[in-house]
C-alpha positions as CSV (number, residue, x, y, z in Angstrom):
1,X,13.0,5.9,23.4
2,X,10.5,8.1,25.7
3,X,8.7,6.8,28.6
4,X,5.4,5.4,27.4
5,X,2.1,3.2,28.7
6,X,1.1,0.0,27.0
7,X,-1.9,-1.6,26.6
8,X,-2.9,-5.0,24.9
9,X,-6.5,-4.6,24.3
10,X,-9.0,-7.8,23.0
11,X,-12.3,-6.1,22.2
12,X,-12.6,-3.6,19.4
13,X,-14.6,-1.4,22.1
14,X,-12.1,-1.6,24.3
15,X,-9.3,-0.3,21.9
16,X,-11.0,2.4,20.5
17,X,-11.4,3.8,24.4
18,X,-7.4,3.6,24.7
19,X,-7.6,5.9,21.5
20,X,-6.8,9.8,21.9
21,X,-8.2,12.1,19.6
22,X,-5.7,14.7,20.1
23,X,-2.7,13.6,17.4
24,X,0.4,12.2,18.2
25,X,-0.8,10.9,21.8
26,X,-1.6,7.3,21.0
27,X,0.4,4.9,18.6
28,X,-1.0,1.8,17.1
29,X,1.3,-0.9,17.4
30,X,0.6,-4.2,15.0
31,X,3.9,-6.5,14.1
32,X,6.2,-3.6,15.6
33,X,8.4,-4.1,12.0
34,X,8.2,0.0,11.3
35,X,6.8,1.6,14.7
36,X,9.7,0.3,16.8
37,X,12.7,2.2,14.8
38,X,10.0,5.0,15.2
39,X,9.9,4.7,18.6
40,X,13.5,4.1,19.1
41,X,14.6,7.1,17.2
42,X,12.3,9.4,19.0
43,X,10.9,10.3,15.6
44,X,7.2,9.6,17.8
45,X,7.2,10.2,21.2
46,X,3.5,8.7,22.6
47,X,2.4,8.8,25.9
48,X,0.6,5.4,25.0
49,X,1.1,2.8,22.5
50,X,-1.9,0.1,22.2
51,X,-1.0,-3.2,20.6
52,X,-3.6,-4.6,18.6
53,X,-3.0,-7.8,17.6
54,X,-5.0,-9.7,19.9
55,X,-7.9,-7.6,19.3
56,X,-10.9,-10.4,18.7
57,X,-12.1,-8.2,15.4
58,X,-9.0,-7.7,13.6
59,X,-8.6,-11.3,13.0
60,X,-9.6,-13.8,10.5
61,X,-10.7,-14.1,6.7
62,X,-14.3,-14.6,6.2
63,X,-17.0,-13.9,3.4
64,X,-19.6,-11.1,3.5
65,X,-22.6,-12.6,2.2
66,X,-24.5,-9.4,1.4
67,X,-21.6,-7.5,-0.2
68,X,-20.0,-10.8,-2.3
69,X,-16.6,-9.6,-0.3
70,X,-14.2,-11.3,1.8
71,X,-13.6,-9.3,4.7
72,X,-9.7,-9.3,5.7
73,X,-9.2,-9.1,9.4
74,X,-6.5,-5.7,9.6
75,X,-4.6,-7.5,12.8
76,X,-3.6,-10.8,10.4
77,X,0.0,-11.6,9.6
78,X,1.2,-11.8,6.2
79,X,2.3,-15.4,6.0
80,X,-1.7,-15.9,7.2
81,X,-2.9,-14.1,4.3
82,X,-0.7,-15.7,1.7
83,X,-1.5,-19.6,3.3
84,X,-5.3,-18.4,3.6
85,X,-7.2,-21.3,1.0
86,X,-9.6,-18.4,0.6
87,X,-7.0,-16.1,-1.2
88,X,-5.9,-18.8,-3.2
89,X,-7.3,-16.8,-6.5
90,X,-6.3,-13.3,-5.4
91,X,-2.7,-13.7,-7.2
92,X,-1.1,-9.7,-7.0
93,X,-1.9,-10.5,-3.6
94,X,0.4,-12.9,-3.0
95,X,2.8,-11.7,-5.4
96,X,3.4,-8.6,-3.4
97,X,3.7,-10.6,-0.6
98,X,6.3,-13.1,-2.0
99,X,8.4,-9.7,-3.4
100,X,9.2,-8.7,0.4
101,X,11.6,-11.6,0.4
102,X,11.8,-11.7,4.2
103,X,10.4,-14.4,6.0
104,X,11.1,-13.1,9.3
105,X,9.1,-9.8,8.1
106,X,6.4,-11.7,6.2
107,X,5.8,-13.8,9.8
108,X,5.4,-10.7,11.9
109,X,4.0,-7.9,10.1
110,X,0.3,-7.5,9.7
111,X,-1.8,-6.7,7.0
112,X,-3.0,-3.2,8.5
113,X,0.3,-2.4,9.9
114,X,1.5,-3.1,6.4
115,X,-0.9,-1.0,4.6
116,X,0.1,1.7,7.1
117,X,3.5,2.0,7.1
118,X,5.7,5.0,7.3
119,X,7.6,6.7,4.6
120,X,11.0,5.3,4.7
121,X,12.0,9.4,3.7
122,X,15.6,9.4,5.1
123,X,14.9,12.9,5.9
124,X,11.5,11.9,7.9
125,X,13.2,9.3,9.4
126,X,16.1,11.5,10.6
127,X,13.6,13.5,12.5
128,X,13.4,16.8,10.2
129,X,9.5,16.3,10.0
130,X,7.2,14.1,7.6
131,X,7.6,17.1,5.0
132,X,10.8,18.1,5.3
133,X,10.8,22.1,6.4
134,X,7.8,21.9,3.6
135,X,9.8,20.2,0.7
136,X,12.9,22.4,1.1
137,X,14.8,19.8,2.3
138,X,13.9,17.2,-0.2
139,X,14.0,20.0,-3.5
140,X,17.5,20.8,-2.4
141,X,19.1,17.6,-0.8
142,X,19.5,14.1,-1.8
143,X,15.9,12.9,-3.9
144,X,17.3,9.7,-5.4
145,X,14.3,7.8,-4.0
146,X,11.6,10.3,-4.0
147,X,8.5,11.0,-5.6
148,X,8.0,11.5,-9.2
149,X,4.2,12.4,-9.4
150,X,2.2,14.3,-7.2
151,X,5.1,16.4,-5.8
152,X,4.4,20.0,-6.7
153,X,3.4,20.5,-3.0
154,X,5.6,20.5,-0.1
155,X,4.7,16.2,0.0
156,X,8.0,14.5,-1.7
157,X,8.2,11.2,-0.2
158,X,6.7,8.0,-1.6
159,X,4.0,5.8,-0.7
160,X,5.9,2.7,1.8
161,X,2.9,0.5,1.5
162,X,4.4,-2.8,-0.4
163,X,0.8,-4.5,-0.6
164,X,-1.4,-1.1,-1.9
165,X,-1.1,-1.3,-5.6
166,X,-1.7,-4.8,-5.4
167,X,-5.4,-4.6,-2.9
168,X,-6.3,-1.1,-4.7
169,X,-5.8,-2.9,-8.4
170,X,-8.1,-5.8,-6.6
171,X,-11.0,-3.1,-5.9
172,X,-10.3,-3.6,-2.2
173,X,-12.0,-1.5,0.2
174,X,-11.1,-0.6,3.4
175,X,-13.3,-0.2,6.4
176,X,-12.5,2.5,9.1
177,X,-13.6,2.1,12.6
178,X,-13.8,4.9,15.5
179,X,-14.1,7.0,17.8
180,X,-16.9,4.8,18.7
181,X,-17.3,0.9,17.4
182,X,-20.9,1.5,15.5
183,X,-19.3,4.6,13.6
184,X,-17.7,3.0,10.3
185,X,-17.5,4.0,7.2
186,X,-16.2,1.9,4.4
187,X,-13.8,3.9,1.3
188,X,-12.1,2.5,-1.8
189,X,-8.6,1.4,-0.6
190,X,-6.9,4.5,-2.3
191,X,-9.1,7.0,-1.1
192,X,-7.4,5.7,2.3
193,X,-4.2,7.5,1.5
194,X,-3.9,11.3,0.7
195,X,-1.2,14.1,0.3
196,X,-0.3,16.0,3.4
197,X,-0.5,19.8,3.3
198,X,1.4,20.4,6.6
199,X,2.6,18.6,9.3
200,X,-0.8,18.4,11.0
201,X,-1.9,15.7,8.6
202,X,-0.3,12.0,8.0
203,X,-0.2,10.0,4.9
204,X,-3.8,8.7,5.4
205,X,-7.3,10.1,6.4
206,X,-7.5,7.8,9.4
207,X,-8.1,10.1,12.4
208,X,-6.0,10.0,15.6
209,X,-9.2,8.1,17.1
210,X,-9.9,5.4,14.1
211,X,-8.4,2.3,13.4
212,X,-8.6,0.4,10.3
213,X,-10.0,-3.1,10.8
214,X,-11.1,-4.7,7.5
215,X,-9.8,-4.6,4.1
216,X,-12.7,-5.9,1.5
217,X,-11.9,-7.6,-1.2
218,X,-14.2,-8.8,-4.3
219,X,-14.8,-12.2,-4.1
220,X,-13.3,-14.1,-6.9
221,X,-15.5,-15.1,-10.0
222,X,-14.4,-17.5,-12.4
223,X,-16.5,-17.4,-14.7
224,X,-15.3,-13.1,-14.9
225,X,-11.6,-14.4,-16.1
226,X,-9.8,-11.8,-13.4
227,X,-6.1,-12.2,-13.4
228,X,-3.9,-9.6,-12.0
229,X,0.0,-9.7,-11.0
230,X,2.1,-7.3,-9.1
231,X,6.0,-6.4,-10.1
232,X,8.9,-4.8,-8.6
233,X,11.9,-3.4,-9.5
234,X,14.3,-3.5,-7.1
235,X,18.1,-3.4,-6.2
236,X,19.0,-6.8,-5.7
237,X,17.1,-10.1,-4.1
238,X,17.1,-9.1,-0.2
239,X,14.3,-6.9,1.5
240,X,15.3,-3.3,0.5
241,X,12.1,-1.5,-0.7
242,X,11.9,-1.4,-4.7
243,X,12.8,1.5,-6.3
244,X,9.1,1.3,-8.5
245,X,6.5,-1.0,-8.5
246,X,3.2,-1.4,-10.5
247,X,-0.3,-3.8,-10.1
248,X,-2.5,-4.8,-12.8
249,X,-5.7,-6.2,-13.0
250,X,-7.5,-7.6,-16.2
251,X,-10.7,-9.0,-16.8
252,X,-10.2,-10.7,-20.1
253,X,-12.9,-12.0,-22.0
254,X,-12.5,-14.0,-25.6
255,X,-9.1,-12.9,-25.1
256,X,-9.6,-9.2,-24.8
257,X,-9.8,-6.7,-22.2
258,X,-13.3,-5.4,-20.6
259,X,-11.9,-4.2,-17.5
260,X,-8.0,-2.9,-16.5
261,X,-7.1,-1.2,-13.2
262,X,-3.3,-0.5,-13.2
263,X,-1.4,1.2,-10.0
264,X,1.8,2.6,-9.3
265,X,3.7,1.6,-6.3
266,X,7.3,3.8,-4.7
267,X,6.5,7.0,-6.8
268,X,3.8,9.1,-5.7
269,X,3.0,10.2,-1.8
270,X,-0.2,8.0,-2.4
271,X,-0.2,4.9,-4.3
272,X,-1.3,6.1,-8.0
273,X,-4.2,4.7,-10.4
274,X,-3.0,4.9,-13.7
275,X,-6.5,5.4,-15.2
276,X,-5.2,6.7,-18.8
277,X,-3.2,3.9,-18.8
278,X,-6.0,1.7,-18.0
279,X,-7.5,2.6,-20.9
280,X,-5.7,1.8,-23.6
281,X,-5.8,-1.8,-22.6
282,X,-9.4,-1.7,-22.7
283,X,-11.3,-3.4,-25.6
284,X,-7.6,-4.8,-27.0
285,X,-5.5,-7.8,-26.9
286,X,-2.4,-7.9,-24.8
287,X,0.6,-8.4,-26.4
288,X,3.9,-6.3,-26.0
289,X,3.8,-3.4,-27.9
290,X,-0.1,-2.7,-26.5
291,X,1.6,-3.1,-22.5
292,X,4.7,-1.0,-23.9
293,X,2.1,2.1,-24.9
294,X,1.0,1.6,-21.7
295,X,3.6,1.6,-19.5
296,X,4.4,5.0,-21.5
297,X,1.0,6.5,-21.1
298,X,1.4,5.7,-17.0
299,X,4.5,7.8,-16.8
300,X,3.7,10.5,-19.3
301,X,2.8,13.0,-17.3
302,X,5.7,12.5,-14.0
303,X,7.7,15.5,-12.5
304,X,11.3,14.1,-11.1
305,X,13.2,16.2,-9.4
306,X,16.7,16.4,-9.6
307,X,18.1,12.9,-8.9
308,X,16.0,10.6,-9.4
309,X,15.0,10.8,-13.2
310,X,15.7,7.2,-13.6
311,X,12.6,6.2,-11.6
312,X,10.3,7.7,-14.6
313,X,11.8,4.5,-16.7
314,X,11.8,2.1,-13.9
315,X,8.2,2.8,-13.2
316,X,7.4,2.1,-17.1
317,X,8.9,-1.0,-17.1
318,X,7.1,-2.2,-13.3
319,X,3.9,-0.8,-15.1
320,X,4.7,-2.7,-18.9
321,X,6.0,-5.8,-17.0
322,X,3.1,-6.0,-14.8
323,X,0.3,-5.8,-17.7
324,X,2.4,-8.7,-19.3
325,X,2.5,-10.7,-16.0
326,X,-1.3,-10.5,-15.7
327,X,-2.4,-12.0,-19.1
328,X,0.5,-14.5,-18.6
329,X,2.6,-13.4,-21.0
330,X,6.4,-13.2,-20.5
331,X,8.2,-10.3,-18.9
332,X,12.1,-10.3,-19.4
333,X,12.3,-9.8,-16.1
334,X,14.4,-12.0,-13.7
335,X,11.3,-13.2,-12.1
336,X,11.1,-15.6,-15.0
């Protein structure tokens, strides 16, 4: 690990002065659960890292009267957020969070830091650059656990984020702060993440001097009959990432759908809206056969590469199994 400065900032104005706009100077550290290996393997190398979880603004759940939101304070733990009486209602929410089946991890990462994370690309992690000598490596090499959409471009890892699908099938929002504290601007939660062209850009549009503070979330309606439900499929129990992972969200009236938003989790760069899919659930019952078509239109149109084929029917099945977990009907999954 390099030589670095630390600060521990409590104002939002005084964090956003540690900032650097020039890339790579300044790292953000929240729960330290991904920058730390980053750190350690010299796959960063700051000259300052500024820790933000003491930071007054990042903290806290509270409603936005004006918007009908509740604003979620970036710098909160995940254990905070699933125990938070406020998010009682908000159920893919705590499904995702349940899924990371670490406690430990749960306790100390935060919600921005999570939203944020890293790809776990071995071949990013190994130091060979976020986009591998521009895909080469990645086409070539081992893609078991690569992208399956959206990888045409030299951009072949996935999307780490565990919690995306879930807040971005939610409608969540999230609210970008920087260089200065009164410049913010507020973006649908996936247009937060994009697709890196070269090696200049990172896996969201958050600039070197911008931090994000808020996620915004609808506030729950009862009387709109919302459920949504998150599912992964994964290796085994512990807390390995999943190998695909899907969100739904229904607004189900008389017993049929007005409103879907489905996303895909671990197969994209960018955590994927499914909007075709959406659409077939939309003025129709849910049963099985109607999430089946579904989960077939969400993965009609994936590119695997070489290895990892197996994700295209692994993501129909997070994507089928998620619709059915939503309008509460059974999965045959082991979640049961």
């Amino acid at each position: 690990m390099n030589n670095f400065a630390y600060a521990q900032p409590r104002r939002l104005e005084s964090l956003l002065a540690l900032l650097s706009p020039t890339p790579g100077e300044t790292e953000v550290l929240a729960g330290g659960t991904d920058l730390v290996g980053l750190l350690r393997e010299r796959v960063l190398t700051p000259e300052r890292v500024v820790n933000v979880c003491d930071v007054e603004e990042l903290q806290g759940v509270h409603e936005v009267p004006e918007g009908g939101a509740l604003a979620l304070g970036a710098a909160m733990r995940l254990d905070e957020l699933h125990e938070h009486s406020l998010l009682e209602s908000y159920t893919a929410l705590h499904q995702a969070i349940c899924g990371l089946r670490s406690l430990q991890y749960q306790a100390q990462s935060t919600l921005g830091g999570e939203l944020c994370r890293r790809p776990r690309c071995w071949y990013f992690r190994a130091g060979h650059g976020l986009l591998a000598d521009g895909g080469r490596l990645i086409r070539e090499g081992d893609n078991r656990y690569h992208a399956i959409f959206d990888n045409a471009g030299p951009a072949k890892f996935v999307s780490a984020s565990r919690l995306a699908p879930a807040l971005i099938a939610l409608d969540a929002r999230a609210v970008l702060v920087g260089p200065e504290p009164e410049y913010l601007s507020v973006v649908p939660l996936e247009e937060l993440y994009q697709t890196p062209i070269d090696e200049s850009q990172r896996e969201t549009i958050l600039q070197p001097n911008q931090v994000l503070a808020q996620i915004l979330l609808p506030q729950a309606d009862a009387s709109a009959a919302v459920a949504s439900a998150a599912y992964e499929v994964r290796h085994g129990e512990g807390p390995d990432d999943p190998l695909a992972a899907a969100a739904a969200s229904l607004r189900i009236e008389s017993g049929v759908v007005r409103q879907a938003k489905l996303v895909l989790g671990q197969v994209a760069p960018t955590p994927r809206v499914a909007d075709t899919a959406s659409r077939l659930l939309v003025g129709h019952a849910v049963d099985q056969l109607r999430a089946e078509a579904a989960g077939r239109a969400a993965v009609a149109d994936a590119t695997p590469l070489s290895r990892n084929e197996y994700k295209v029917q692994l993501a129909e099945v997070a994507a089928t199994r998620a619709i059915l977990k939503a309008a509460g009907l059974a999965t045959g999954g082991f979640d049961e």
